[in-house]
C-alpha positions in Angstrom: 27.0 6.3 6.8 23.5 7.6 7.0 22.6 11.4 7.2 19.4 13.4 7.4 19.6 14.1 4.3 19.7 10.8 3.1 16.4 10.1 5.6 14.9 13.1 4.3 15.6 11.6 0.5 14.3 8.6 1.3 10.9 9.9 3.1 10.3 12.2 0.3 9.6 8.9 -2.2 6.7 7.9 0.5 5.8 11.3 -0.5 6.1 10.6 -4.1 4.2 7.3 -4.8 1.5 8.3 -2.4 0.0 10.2 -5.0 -1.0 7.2 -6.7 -2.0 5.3 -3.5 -4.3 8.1 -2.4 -5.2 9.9 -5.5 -5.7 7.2 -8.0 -5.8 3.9 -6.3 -8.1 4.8 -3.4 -10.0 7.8 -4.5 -10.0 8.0 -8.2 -9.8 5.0 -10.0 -12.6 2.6 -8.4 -15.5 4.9 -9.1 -14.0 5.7 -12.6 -13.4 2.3 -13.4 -16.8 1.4 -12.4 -18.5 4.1 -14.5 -16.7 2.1 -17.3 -18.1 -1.0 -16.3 -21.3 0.1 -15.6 -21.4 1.8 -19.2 -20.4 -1.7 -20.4 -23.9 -3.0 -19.3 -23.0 -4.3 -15.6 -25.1 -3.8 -12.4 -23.4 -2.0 -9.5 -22.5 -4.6 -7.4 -21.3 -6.5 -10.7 -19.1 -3.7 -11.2 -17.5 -3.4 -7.6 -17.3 -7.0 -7.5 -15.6 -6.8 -11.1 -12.9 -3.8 -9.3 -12.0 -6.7 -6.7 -11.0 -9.0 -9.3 -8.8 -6.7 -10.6 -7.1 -5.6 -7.7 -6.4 -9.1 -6.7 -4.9 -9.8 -9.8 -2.7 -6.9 -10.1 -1.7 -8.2 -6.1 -1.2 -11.8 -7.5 1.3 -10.7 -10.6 3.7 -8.9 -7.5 3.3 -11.6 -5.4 4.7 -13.8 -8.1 7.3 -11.4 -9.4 8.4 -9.9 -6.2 10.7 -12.7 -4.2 12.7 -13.3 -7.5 13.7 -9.8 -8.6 14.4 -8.6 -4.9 17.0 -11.1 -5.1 18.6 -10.3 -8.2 18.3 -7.2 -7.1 20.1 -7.9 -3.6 22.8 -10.0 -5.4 23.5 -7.3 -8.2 23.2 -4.2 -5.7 20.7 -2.7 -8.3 17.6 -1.9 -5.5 17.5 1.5 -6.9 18.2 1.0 -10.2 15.0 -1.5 -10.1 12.8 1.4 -8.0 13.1 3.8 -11.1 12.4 1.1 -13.6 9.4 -0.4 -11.7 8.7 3.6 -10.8 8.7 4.6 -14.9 6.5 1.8 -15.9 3.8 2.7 -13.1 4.2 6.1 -13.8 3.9 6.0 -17.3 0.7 3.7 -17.0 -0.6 6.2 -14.9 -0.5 9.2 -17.2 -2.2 6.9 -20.1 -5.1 6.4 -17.5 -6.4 10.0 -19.1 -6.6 8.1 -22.8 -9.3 5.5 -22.0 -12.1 5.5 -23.5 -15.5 5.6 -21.7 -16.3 2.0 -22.7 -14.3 -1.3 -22.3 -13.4 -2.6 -18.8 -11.1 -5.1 -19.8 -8.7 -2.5 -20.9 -9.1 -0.6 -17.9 -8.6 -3.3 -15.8 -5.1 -4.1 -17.9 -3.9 -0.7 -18.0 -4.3 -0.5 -13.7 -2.9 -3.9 -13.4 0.5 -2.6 -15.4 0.4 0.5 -12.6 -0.4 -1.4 -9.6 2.4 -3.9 -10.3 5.1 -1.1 -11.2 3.7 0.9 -8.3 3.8 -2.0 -5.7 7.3 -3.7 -6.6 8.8 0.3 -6.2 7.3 -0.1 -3.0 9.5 -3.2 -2.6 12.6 -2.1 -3.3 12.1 1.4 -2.0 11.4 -0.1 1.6 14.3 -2.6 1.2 16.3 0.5 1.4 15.3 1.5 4.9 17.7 -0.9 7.2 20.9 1.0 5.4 18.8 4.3 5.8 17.7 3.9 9.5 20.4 5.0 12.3 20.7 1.8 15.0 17.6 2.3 17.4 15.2 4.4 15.2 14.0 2.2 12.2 10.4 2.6 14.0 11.1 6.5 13.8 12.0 6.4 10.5 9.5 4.2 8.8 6.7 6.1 10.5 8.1 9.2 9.1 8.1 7.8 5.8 4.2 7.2 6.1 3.9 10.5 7.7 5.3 12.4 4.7 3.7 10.1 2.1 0.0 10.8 3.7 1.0 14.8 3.8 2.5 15.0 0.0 -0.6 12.5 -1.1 -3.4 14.5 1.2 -1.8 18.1 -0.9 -2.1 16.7 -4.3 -5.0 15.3 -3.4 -7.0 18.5 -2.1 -6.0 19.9 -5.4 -7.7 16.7 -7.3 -10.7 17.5 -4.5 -11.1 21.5 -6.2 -10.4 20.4 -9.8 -13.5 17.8 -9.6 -15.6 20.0 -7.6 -15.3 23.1 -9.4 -13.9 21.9 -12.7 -15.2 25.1 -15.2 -13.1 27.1 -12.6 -10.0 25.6 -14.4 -11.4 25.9 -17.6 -12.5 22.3 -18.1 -15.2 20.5 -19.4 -16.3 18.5 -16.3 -15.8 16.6 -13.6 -14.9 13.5 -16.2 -12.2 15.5 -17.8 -10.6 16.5 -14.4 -10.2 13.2 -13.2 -8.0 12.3 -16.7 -6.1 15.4 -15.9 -5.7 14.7 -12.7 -4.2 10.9 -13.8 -1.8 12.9 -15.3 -0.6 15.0 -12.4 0.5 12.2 -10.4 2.6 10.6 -12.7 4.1 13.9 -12.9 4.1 14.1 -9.4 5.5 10.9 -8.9 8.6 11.1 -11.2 9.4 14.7 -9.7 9.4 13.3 -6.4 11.0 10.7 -6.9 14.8 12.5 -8.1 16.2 13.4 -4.7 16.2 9.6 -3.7 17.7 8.4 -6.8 20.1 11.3 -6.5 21.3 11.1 -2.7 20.5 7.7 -1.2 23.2 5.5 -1.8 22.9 2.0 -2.9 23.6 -0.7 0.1 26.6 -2.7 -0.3 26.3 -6.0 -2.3 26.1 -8.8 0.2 30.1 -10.3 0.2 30.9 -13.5 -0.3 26.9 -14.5 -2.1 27.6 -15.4 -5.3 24.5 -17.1 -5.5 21.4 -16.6 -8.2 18.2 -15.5 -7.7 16.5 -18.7 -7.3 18.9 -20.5 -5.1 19.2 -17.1 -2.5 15.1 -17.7 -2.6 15.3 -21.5 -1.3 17.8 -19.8 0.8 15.9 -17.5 2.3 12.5 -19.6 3.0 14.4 -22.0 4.8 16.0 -18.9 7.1 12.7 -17.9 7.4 11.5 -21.3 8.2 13.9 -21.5 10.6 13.4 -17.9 12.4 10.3 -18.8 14.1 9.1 -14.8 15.4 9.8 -14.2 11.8 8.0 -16.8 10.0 5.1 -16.2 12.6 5.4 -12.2 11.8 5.1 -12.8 8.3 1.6 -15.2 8.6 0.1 -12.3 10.9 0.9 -10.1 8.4 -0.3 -11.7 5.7 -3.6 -11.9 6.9 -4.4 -8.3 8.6 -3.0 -6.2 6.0 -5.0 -7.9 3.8 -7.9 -6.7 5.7 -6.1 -3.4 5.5 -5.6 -3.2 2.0 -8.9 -4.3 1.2 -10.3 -1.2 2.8 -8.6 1.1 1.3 -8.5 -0.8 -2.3 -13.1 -0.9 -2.3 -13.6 1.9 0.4 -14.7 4.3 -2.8 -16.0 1.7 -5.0 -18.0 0.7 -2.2 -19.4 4.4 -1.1 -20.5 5.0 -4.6 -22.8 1.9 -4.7 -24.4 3.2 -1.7 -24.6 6.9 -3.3 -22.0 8.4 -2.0 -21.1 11.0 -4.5 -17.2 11.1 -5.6 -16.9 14.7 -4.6 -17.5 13.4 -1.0 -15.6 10.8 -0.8 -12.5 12.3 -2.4 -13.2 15.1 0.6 -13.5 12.0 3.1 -10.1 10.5 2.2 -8.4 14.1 2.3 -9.6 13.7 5.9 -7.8 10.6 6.3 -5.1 11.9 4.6 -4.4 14.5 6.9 -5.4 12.7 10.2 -3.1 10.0 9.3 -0.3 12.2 8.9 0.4 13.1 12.4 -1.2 9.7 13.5 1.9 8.2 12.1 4.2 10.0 13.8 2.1 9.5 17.1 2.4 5.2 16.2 6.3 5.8 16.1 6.6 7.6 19.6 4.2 5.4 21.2 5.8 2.3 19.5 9.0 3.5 21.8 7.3 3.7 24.6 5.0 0.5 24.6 6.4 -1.3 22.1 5.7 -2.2 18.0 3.3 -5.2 18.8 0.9 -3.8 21.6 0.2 -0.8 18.9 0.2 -2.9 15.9 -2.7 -4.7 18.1 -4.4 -1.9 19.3 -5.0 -0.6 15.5 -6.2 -3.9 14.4 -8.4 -3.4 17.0 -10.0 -0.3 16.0 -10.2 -1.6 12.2 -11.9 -4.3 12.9 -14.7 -1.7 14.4 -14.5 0.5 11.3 -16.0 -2.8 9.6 -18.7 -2.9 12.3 -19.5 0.2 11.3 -19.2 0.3 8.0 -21.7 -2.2 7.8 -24.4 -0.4 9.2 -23.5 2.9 6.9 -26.0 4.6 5.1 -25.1 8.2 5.2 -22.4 10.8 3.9 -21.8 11.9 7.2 -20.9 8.6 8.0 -18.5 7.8 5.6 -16.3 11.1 7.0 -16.8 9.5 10.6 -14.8 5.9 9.1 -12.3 8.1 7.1 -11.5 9.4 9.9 -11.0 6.4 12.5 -9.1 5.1 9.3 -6.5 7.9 9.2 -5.8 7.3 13.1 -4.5 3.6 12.6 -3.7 3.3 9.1 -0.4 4.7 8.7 0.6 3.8 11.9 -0.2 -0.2 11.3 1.9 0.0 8.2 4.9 2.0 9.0 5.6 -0.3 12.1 4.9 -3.3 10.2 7.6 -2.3 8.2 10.0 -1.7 10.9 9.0 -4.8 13.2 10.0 -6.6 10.1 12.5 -4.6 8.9 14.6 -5.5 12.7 14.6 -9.0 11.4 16.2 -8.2 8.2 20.0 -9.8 8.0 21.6 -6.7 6.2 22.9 -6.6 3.1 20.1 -8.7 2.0 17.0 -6.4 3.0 16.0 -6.3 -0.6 15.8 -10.8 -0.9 13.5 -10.4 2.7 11.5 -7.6 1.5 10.7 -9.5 -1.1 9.0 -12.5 0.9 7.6 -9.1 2.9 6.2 -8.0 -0.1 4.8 -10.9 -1.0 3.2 -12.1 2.2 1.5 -8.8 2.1 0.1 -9.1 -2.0 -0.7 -12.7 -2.0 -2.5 -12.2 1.5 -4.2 -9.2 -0.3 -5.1 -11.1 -3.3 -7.6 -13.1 -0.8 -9.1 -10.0 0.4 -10.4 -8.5 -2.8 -11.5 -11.8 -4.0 -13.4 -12.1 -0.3 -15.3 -9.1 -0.7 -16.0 -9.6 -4.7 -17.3 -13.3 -4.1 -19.4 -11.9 -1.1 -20.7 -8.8 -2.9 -21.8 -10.8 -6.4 -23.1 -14.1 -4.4 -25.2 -12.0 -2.1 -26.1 -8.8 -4.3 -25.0 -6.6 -1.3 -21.5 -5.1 -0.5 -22.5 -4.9 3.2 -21.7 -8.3 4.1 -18.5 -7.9 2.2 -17.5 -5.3 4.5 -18.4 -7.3 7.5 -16.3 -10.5 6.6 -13.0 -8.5 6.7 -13.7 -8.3 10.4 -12.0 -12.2 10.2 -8.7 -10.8 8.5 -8.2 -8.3 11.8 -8.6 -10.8 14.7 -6.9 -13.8 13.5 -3.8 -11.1 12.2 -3.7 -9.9 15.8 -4.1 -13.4 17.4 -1.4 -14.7 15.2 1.0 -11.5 16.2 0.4 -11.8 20.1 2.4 -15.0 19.6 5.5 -13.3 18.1 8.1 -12.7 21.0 8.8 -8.8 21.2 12.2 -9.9 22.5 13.0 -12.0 19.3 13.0 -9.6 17.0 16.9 -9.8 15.8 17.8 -11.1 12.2 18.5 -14.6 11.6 21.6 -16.0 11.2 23.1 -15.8 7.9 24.3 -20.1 7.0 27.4 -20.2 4.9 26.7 -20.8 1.3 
């Protein structure tokens, strides 16, 4: 049976790996990566074109993995035991960020792909946890509290990262470079630290009785439920497509303000912003979910991202950038914690970490397109401004496709006999 505590365990690993998510993968790591670059001869819109490829790649290797090892993971009852593995790995990646050298982008991009992948297929089996977490009638609540916690505990460590760049001889460092390695190591601190009281108090859900199946026949298995669950299989292709626009936002928001000039202090300061809007914002998405319903505010969030593209188009000043980090923090959390839940209703239990897996990968192999979007756009054109732009295509056909799904039809489908 759940408890608060065990909700409270749970949220706390949103709180955990949003270190990397905000710290490193969104603030940190896209301007460092494309100082490396750059020292490595490229041109700047090389160089963030380059940080798309990567990104897409590290997206394309969970996509791949993610399906198969949810399911082994479902048919062994090992969803935590995989969390701390993939968590370790991604961690541990993490902390050797702060030994690159200043040269060689190939090895930078293979060190972030190893993180990314351990940090993402966490993700996986950490939010195949939340149907045997969530009390009946609050897995909206719940999931948006997750997001809520993970954009406080990421926005904290982050304002920390914010003072050790900006003022790094304060802290007895060399620079701003050396601060950013140190802060690499931080979060994988922070990330193993806060990652014990799940491992220690959530309990692992139930094997699934009577499935004696392996992991690839519980995949064919699966597709063809999904096939066959058409709000489901129509959830999952709306999905696919806006949070790829989503993702892509967050993944080159930094790497594209620093081709434009917009200096890292700035835009670590920006994304504290979201941080911290996005934290209540969350919360706000669940209540309002309750009221008019997961899909109308799913839509209404596309909405507004599709006119942060609009705008980010036409940016050319700091001030700017705070308004869009902003009007990001509003939606942001709130788009992804009920995208979890609306699919996380569908979910026959005792198999949540098998469906997660095709939710997982419906969300990286969408968000491989993204990145590769914005990097054929930027290096074709020579201008990151029509990258931007394009993603506008990702948010309206994502919310055309998810007006069709039937609010009503949300329940699981049925489970065939083997």
């Amino acid at each position: 049976m759940t408890s608060t505590r065990h909700i409270r365990a749970w949220c706390l690993y949103d709180w955990a790996n949003s270190a990397f998510a905000c710290s490193v993968m969104a603030a940190l790591y896209p301007p460092f990566f494309r100082g490396i670059a750059e020292a490595d001869g490229l041109l700047p819109a090389a160089a963030t074109a380059r940080w798309g490829l990567v990104t897409a790649l590290a997206l394309l290797v969970v996509a791949l993995a993610g399906p198969f090892l949810g399911a082994v993971a479902d048919a062994r009852a090992c969803r935590k035991q995989s969390l701390v593995v993939c968590m370790v790995v991604g961690a541990g990646a993490t902390g050797a960020f702060a030994l690159l050298p200043g040269t060689g982008w190939p090895w930078a991009a293979m060190l972030f792909v190893v993180a990314n992948v351990g940090f993402s297929l966490s993700i996986l089996f950490y939010e195949s946890l939340l149907p045997s977490v969530a009390p009946p009638g609050r897995t909206d609540q719940v999931s948006a509290q997750g997001y809520a916690w993970g954009y406080l505990g990421g926005g904290l460590l982050l304002v920390v990262h914010a003072l050790l760049v900006t003022m790094p001889e304060r802290f007895g460092l060399s620079g701003a470079g050396e601060a950013v390695r140190w802060c690499f190591v931080s979060v994988a601190v922070w990330w193993v630290a806060f990652s014990v009281p799940l491992v220690r108090l959530v309990p692992e859900p139930p094997r699934e009785p009577g499935s004696p199946l392996g992991g690839l026949a519980r995949l064919r298995r699966t597709w063809r439920e999904i096939r066959q669950h058409r709000p489901l299989l129509i959830f999952l292709m709306a999905y696919w497509i806006y949070n790829d626009g989503i993702g892509t936002i967050i993944k080159m928001a930094t790497a594209y303000g620093g081709e434009l000039g917009i200096g890292t202090a700035h835009m670590i300061q920006a994304l504290v912003l979201t941080q911290f809007v996005a934290w209540p914002c969350s919360l706000l998405f669940g209540r309002l979910a309750a009221r008019y319903g997961p899909r109308n505010m799913l839509t209404a969030g596309l909405g507004v991202y599709a006119g942060i593209c609009v705008l980010g188009y036409f940016m050319t000043a700091t001030w700017q950038f705070f308004v869009l980090a902003g009007m990001v923090g509003t939606v942001q959390g709130g788009c992804q914690g009920l995208s979890r839940s609306f699919f996380a209703r569908m979910v026959p239990r005792g198999r949540s970490a098998e469906f997660f897996g095709f939710y997982s990968t419906s969300g990286r192999l969408a968000g491989v397109a993204g990145p590769l979007v914005f990097a054929a756009v930027s290096h074709g054109l020579g201008d990151s401004r029509l990258g931007i732009l394009v993603l506008i295509v990702f948010f309206v056909v994502g919310a055309a496709l998810l007006r069709l799904v039937d609010p009503q039809a949300d329940g699981p489908p049925a489970s065939p006999s083997n």
